[in-house]
VEXKEPA-290919 format. One record per residue: x negated, y negated, z negated of N, C-alpha, C, CB in turn. Coordinates in pm, 1 decimal, m for minus. Each point is the difference from the previous one (the first is absolute). Glycine has a CB too. Layout:
// residues N
atom n_xx: X, n_yy: Y, n_zz: Z, ca_xx: X, ca_yy: Y, ca_zz: Z, c_xx: X, c_yy: Y, c_zz: Z, cb_xx: X, cb_yy: Y, cb_zz: Z
...
This chain:
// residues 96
atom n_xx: m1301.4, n_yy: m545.7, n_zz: m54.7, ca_xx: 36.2, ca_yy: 135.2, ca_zz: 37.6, c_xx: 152.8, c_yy: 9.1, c_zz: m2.2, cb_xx: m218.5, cb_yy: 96.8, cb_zz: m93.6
atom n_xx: 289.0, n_yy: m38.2, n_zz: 194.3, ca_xx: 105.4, ca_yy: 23.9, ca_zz: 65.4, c_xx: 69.1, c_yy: 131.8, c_zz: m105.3, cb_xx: m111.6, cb_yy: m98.5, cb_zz: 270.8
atom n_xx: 197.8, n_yy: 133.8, n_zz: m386.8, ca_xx: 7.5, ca_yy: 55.4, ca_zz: m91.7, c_xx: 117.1, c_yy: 95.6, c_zz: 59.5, cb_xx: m106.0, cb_yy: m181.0, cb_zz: m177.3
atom n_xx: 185.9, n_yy: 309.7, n_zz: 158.3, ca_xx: 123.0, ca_yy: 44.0, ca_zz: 86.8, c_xx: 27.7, c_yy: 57.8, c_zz: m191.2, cb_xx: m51.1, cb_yy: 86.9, cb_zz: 378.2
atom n_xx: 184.9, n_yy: m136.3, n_zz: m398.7, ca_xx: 101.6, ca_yy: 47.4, ca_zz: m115.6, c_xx: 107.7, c_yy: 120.0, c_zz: 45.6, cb_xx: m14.8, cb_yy: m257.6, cb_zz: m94.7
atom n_xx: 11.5, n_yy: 319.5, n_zz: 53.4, ca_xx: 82.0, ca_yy: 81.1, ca_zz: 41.9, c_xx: 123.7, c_yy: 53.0, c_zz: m160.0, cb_xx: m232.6, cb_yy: 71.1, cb_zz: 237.1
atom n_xx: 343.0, n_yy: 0.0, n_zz: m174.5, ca_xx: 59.0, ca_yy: 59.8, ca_zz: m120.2, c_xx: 35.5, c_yy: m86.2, c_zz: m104.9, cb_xx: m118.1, cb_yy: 178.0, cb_zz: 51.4
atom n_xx: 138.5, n_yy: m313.2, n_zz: m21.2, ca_xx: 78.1, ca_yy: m172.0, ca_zz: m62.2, c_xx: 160.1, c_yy: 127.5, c_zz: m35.9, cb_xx: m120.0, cb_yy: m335.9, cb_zz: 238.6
atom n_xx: 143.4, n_yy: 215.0, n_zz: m330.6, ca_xx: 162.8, ca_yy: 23.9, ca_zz: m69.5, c_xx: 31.8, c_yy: m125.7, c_zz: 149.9, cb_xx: 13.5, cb_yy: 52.1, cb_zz: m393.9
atom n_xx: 125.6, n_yy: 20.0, n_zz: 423.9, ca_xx: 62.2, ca_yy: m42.6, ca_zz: 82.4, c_xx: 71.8, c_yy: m200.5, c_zz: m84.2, cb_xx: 42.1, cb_yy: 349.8, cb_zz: 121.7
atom n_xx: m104.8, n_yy: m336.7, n_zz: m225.7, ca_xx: 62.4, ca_yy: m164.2, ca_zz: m49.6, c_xx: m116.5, c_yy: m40.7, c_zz: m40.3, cb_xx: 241.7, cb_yy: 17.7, cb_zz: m92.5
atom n_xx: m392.7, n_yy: m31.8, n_zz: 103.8, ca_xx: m99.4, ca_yy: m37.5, ca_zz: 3.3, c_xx: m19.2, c_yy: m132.6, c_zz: 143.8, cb_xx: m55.8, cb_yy: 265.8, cb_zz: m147.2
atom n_xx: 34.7, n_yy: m384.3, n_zz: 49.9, ca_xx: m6.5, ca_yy: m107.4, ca_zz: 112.0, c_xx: m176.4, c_yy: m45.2, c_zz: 1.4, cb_xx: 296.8, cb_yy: m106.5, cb_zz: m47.3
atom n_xx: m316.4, n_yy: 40.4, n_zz: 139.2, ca_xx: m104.5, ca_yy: m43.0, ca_zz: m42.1, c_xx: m109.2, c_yy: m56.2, c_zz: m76.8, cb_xx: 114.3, cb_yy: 42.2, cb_zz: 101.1
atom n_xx: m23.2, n_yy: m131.9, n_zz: m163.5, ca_xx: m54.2, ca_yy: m96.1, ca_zz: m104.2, c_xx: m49.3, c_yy: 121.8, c_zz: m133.2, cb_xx: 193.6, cb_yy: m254.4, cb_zz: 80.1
atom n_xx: m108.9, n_yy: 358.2, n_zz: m71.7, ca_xx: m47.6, ca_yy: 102.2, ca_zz: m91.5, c_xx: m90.2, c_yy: 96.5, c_zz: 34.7, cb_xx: 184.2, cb_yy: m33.0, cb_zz: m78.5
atom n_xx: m205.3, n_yy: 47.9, n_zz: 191.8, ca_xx: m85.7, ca_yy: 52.9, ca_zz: 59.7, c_xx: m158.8, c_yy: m70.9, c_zz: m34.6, cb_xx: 210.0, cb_yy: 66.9, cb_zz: 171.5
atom n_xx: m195.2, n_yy: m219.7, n_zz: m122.5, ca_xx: m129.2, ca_yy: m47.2, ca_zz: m57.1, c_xx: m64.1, c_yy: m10.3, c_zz: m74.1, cb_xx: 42.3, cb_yy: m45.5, cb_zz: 71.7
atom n_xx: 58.2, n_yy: 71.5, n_zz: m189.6, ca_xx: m0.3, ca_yy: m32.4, ca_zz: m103.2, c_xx: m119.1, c_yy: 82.6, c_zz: m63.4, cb_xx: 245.0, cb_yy: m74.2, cb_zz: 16.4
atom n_xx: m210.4, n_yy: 203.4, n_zz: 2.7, ca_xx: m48.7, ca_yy: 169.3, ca_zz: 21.2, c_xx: m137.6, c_yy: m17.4, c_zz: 39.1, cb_xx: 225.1, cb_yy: 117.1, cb_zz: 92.6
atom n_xx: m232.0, n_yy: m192.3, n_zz: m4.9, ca_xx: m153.3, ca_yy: 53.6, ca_zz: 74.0, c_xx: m62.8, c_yy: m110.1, c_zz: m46.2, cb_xx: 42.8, cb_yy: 131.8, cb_zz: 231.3
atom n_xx: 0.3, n_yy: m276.0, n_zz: m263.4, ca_xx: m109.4, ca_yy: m83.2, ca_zz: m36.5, c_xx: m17.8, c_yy: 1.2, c_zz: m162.5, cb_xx: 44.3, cb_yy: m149.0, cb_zz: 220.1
atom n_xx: m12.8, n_yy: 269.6, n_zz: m253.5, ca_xx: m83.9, ca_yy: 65.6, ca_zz: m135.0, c_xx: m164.5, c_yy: 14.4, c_zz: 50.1, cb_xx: 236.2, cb_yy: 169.2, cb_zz: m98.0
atom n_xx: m256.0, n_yy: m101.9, n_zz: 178.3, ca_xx: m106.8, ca_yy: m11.0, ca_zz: 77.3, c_xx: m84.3, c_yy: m78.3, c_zz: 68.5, cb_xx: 100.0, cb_yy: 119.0, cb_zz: m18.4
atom n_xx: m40.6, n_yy: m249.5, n_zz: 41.1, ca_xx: m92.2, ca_yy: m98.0, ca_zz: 111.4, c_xx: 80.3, c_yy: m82.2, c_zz: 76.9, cb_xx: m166.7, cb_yy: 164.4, cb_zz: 34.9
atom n_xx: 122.8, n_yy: m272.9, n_zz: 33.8, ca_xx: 95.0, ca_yy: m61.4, ca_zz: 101.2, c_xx: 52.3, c_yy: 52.4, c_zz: 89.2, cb_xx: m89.4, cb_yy: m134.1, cb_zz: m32.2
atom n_xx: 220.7, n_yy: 129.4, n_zz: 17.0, ca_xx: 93.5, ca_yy: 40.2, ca_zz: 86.9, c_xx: 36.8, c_yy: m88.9, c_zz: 114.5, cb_xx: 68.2, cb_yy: 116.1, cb_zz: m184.2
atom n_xx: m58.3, n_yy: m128.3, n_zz: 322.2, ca_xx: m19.3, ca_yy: m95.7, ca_zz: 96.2, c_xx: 164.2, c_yy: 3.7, c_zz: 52.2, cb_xx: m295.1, cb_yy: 38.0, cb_zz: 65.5
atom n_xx: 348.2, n_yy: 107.5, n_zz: m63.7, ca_xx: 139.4, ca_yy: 30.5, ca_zz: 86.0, c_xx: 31.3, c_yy: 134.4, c_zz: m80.3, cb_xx: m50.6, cb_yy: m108.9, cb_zz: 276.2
atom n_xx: 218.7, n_yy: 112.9, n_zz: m282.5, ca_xx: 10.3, ca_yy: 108.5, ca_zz: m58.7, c_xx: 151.2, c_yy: m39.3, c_zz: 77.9, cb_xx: m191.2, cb_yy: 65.9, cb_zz: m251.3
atom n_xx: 225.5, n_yy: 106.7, n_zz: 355.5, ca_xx: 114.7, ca_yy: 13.2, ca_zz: 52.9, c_xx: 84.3, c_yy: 91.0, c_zz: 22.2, cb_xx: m91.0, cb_yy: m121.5, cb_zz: 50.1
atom n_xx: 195.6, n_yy: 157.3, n_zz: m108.1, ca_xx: 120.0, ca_yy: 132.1, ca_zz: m18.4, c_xx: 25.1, c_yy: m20.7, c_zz: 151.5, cb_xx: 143.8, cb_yy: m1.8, cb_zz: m277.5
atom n_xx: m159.4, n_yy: 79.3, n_zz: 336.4, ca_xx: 66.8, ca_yy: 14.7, ca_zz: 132.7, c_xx: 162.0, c_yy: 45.0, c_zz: m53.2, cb_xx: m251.1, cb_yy: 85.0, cb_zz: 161.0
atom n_xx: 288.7, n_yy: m157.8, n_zz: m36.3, ca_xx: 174.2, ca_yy: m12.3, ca_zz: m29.0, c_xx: 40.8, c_yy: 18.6, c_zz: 110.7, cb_xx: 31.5, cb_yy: m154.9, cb_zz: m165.3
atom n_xx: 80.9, n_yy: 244.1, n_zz: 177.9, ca_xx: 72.5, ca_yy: 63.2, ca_zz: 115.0, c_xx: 120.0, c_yy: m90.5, c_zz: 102.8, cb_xx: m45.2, cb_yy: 212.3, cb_zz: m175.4
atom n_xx: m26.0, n_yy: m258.1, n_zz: 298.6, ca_xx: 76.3, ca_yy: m140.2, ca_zz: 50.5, c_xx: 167.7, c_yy: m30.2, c_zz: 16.0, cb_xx: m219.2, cb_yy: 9.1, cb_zz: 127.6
atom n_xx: 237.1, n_yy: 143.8, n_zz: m153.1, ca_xx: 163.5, ca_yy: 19.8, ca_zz: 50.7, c_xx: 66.7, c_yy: m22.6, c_zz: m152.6, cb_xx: m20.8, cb_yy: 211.2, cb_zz: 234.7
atom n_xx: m10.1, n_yy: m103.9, n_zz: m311.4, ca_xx: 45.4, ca_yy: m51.4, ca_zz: m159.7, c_xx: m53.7, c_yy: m83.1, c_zz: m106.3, cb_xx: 62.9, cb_yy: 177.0, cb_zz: 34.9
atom n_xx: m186.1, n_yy: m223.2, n_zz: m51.8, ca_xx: m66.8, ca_yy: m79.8, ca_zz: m35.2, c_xx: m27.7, c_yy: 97.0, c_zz: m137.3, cb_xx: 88.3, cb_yy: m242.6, cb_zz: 141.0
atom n_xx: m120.7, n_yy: 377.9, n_zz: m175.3, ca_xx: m10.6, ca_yy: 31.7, ca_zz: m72.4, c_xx: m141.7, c_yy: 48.1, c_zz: 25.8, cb_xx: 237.4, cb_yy: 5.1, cb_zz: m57.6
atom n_xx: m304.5, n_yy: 46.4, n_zz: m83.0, ca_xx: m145.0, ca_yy: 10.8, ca_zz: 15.9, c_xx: m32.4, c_yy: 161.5, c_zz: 51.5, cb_xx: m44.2, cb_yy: m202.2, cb_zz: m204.6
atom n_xx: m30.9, n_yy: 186.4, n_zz: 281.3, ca_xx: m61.0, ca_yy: 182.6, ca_zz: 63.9, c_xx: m81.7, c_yy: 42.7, c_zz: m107.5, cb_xx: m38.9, cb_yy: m30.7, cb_zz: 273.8
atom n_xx: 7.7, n_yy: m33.9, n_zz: m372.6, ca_xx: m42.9, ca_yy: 104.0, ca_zz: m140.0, c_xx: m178.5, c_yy: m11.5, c_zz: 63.3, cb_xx: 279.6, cb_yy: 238.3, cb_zz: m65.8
atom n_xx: m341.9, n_yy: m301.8, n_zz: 105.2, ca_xx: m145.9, ca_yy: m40.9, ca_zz: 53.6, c_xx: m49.2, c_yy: m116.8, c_zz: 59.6, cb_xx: 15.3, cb_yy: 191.9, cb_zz: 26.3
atom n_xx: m132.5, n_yy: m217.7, n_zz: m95.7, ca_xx: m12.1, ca_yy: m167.7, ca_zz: 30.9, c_xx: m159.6, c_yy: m18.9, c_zz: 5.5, cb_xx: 237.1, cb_yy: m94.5, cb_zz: m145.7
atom n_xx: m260.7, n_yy: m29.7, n_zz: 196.7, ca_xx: m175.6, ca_yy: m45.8, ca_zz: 9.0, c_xx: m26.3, c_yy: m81.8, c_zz: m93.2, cb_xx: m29.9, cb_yy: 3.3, cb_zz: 225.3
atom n_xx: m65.6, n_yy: 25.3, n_zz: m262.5, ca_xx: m81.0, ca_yy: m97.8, ca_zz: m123.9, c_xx: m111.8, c_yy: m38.2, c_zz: 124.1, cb_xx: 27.9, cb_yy: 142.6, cb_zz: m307.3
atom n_xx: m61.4, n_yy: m297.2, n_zz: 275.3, ca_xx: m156.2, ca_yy: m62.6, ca_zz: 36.0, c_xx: m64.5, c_yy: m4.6, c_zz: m111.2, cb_xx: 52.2, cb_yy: m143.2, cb_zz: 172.3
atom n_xx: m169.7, n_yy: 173.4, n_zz: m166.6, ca_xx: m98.8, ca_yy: m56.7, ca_zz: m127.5, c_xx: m175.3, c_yy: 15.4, c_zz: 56.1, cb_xx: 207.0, cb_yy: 106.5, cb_zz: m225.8
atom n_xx: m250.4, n_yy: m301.3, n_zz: 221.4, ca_xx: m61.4, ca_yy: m34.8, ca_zz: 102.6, c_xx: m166.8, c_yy: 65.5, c_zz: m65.0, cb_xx: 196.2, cb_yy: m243.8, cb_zz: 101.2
atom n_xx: m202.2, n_yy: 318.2, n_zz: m237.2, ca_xx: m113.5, ca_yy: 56.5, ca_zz: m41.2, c_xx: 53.6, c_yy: 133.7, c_zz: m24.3, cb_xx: m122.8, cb_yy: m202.8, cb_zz: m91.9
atom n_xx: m15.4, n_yy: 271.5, n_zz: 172.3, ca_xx: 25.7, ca_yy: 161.6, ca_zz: 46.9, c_xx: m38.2, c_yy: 65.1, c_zz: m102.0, cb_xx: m40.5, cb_yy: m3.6, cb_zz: 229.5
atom n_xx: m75.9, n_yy: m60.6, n_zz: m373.8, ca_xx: 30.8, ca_yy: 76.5, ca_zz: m126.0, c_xx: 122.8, c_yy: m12.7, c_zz: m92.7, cb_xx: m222.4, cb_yy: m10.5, cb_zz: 14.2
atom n_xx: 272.7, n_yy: m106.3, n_zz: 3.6, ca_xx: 134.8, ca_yy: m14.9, ca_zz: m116.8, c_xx: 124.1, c_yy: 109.6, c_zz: 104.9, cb_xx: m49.2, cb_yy: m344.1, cb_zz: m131.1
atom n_xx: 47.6, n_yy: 332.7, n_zz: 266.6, ca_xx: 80.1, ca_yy: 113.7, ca_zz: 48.6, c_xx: m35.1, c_yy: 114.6, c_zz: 30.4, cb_xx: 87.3, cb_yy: m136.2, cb_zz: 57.6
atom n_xx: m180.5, n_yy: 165.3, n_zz: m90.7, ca_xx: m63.5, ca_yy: 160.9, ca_zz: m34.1, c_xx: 63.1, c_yy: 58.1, c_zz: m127.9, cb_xx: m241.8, cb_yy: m57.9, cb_zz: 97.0
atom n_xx: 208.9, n_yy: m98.6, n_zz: m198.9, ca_xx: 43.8, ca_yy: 60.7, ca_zz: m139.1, c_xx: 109.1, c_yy: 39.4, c_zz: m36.5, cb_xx: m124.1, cb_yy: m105.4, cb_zz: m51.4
atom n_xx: 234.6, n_yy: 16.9, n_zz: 162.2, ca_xx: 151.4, ca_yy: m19.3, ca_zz: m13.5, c_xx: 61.7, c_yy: 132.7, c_zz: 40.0, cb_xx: m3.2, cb_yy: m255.6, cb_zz: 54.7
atom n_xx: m71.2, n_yy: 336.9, n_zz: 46.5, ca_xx: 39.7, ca_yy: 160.4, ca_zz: 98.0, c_xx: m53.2, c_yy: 65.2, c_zz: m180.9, cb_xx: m101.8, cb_yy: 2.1, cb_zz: 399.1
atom n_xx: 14.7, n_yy: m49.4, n_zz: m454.5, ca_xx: m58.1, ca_yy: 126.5, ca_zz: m130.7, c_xx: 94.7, c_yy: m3.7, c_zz: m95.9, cb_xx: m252.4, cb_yy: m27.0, cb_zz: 5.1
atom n_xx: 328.0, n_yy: m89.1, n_zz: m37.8, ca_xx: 71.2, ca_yy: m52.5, ca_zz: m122.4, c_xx: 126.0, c_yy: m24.0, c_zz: 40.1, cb_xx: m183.0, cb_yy: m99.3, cb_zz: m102.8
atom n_xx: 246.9, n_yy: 114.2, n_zz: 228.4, ca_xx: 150.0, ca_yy: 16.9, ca_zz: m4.0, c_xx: 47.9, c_yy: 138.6, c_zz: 82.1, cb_xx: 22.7, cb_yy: m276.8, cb_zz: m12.3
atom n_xx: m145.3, n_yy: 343.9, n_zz: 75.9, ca_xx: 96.2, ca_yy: 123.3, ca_zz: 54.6, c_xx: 31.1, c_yy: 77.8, c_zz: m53.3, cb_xx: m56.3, cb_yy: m10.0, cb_zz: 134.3
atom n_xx: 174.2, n_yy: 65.2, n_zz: m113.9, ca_xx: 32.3, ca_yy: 109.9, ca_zz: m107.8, c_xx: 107.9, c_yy: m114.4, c_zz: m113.3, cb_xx: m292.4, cb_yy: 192.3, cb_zz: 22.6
atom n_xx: 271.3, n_yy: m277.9, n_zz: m37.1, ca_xx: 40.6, ca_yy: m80.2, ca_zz: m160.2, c_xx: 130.7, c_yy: m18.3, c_zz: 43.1, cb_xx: m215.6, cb_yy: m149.6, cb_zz: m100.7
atom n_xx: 337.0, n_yy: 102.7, n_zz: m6.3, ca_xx: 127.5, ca_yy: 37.5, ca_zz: 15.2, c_xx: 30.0, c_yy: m176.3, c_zz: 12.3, cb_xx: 44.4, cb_yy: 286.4, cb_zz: m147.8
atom n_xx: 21.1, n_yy: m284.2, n_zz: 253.4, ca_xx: 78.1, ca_yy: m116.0, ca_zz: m4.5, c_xx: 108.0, c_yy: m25.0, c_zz: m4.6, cb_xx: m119.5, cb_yy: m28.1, cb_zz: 66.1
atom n_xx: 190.7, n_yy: m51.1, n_zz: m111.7, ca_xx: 155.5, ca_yy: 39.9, ca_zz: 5.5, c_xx: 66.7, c_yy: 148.1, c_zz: 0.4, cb_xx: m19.1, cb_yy: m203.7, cb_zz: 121.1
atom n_xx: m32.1, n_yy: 300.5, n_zz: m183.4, ca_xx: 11.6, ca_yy: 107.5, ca_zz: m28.4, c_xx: m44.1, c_yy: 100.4, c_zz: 120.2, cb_xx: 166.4, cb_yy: m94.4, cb_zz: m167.0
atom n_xx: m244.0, n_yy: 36.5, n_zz: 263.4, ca_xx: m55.9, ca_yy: 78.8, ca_zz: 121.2, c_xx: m130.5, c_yy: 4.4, c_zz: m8.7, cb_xx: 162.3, cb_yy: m57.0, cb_zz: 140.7
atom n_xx: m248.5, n_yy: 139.3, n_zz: m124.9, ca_xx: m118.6, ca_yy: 36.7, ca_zz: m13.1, c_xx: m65.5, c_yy: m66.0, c_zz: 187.2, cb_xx: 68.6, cb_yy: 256.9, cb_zz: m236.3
atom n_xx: m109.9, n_yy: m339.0, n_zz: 202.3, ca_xx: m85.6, ca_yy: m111.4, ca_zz: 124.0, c_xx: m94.7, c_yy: 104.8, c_zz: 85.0, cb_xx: m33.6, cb_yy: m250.8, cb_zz: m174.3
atom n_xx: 32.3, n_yy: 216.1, n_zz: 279.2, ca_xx: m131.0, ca_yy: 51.4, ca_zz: 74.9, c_xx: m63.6, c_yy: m80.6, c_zz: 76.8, cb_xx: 81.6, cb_yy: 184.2, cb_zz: 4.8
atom n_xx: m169.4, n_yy: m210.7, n_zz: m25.9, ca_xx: m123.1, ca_yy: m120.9, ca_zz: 53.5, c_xx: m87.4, c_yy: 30.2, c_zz: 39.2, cb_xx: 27.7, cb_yy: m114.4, cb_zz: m113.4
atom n_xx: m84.8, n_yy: 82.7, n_zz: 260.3, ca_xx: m90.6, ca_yy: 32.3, ca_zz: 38.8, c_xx: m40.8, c_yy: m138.4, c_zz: 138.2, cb_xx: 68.6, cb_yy: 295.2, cb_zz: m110.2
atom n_xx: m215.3, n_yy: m240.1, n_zz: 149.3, ca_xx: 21.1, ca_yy: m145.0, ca_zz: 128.2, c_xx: 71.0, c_yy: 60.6, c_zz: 88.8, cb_xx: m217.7, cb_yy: m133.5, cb_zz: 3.4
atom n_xx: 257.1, n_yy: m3.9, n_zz: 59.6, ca_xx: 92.4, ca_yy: 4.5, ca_zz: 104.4, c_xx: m52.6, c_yy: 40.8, c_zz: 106.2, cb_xx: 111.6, cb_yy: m149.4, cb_zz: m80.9
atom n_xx: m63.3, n_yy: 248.4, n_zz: 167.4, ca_xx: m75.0, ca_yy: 34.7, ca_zz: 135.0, c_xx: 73.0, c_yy: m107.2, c_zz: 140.4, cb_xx: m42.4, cb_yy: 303.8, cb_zz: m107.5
atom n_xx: m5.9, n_yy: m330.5, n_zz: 214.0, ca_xx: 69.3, ca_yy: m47.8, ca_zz: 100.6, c_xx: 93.5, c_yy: 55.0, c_zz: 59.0, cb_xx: m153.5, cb_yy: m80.9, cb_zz: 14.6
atom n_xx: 246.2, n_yy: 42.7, n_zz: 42.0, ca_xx: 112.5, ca_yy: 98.9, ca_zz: 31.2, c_xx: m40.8, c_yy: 52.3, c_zz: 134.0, cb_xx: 194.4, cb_yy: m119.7, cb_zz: m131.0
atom n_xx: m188.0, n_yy: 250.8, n_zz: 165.2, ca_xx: m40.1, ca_yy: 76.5, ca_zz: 84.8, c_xx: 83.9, c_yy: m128.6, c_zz: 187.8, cb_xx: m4.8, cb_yy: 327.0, cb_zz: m248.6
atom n_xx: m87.4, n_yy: m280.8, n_zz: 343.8, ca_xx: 81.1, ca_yy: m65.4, ca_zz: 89.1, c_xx: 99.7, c_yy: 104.0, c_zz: 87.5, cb_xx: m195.0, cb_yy: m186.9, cb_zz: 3.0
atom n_xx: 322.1, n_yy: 116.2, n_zz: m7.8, ca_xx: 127.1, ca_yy: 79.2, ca_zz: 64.0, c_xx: m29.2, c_yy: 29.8, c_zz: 165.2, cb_xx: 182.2, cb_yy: m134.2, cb_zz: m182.7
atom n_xx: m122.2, n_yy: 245.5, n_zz: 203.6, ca_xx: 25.7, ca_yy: 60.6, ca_zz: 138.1, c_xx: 109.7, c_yy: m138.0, c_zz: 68.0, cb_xx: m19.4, cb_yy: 325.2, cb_zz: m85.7
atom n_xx: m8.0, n_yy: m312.0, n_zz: 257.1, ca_xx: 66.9, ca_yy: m98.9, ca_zz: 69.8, c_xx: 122.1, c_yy: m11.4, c_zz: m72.9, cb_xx: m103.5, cb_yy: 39.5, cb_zz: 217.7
atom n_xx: 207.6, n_yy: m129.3, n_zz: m214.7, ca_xx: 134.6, ca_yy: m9.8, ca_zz: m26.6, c_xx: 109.1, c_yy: 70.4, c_zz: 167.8, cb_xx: m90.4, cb_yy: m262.6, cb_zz: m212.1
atom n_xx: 169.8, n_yy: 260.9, n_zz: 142.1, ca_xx: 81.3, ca_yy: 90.9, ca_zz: 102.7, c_xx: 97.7, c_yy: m119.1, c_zz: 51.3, cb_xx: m5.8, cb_yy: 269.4, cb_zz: m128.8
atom n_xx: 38.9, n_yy: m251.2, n_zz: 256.2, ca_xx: 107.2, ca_yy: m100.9, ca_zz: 41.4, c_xx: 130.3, c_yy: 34.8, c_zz: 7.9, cb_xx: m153.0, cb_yy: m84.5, cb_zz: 109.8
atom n_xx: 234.4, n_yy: 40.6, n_zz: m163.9, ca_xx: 130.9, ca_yy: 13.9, ca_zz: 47.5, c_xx: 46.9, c_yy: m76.3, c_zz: 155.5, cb_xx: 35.8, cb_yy: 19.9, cb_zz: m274.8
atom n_xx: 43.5, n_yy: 146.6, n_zz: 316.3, ca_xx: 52.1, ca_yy: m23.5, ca_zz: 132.6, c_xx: 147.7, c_yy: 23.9, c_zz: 5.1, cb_xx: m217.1, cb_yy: 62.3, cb_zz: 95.1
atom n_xx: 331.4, n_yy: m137.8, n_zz: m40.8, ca_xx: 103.3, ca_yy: 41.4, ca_zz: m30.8, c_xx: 5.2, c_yy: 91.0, c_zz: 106.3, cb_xx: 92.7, cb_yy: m181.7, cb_zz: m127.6
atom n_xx: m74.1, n_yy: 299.6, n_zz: 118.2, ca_xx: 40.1, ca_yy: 95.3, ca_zz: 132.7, c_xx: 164.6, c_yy: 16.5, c_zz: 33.6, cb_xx: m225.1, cb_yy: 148.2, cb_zz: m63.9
atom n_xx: 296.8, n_yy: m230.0, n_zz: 60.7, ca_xx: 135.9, ca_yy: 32.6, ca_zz: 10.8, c_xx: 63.1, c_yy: 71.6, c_zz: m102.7, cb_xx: m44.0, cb_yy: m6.5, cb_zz: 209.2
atom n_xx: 199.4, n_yy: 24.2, n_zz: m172.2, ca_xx: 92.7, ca_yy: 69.3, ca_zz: m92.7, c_xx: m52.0, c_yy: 139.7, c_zz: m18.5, cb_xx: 200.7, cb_yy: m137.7, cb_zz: 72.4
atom n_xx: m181.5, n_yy: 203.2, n_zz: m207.1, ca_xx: 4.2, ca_yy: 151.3, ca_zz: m32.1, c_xx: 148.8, c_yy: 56.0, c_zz: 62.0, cb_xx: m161.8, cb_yy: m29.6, cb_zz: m243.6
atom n_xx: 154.2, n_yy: 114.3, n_zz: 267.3, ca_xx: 110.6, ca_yy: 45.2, ca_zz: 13.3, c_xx: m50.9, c_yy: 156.8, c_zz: m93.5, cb_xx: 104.3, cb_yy: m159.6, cb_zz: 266.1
């Protein structure tokens, strides 16, 4: 099961992250999404955990719980909705 963290301390890495959830069960992937331009963390990340009772238990026993002085929010991960066309850039000439 596909896990969504939300509300991470902005200095929460992974390895501590796993750490966290495989209190609970095997942990398969555990990932701080990180922002490509600054490499700093967006404060939300994915947990894998390949048994859907030990990550049931993990949404009962860490949401809400304080991590790094931030109160976690855990829940499953939903798919990300699919985006509207992309827009093209056209150069239309000078502004004046």
């Amino acid at each position: 099961m596909n896990l969504y963290v939300g509300n991470l301390s902005f200095k929460t890495m992974d390895d501590e992250l796993k750490a966290a959830f495989e209190a609970f069960g095997t942990v398969s992937a555990a990932r701080v999404v990180m922002d490509k331009f600054t490499g700093k963390s967006k404060g939300f990340a994915f947990v894998e955990m390949p048994n859907d009772a030990e990550a049931k238990a993990a949404i009962q026993g860490l949401d809400g719980k304080d991590l790094q002085g931030r109160p976690l929010r855990v829940n499953e991960a939903q798919p990300k909705p699919a985006g509207g066309p992309r827009r093209e850039f056209r150069d239309r000439g000078p502004r004046y």
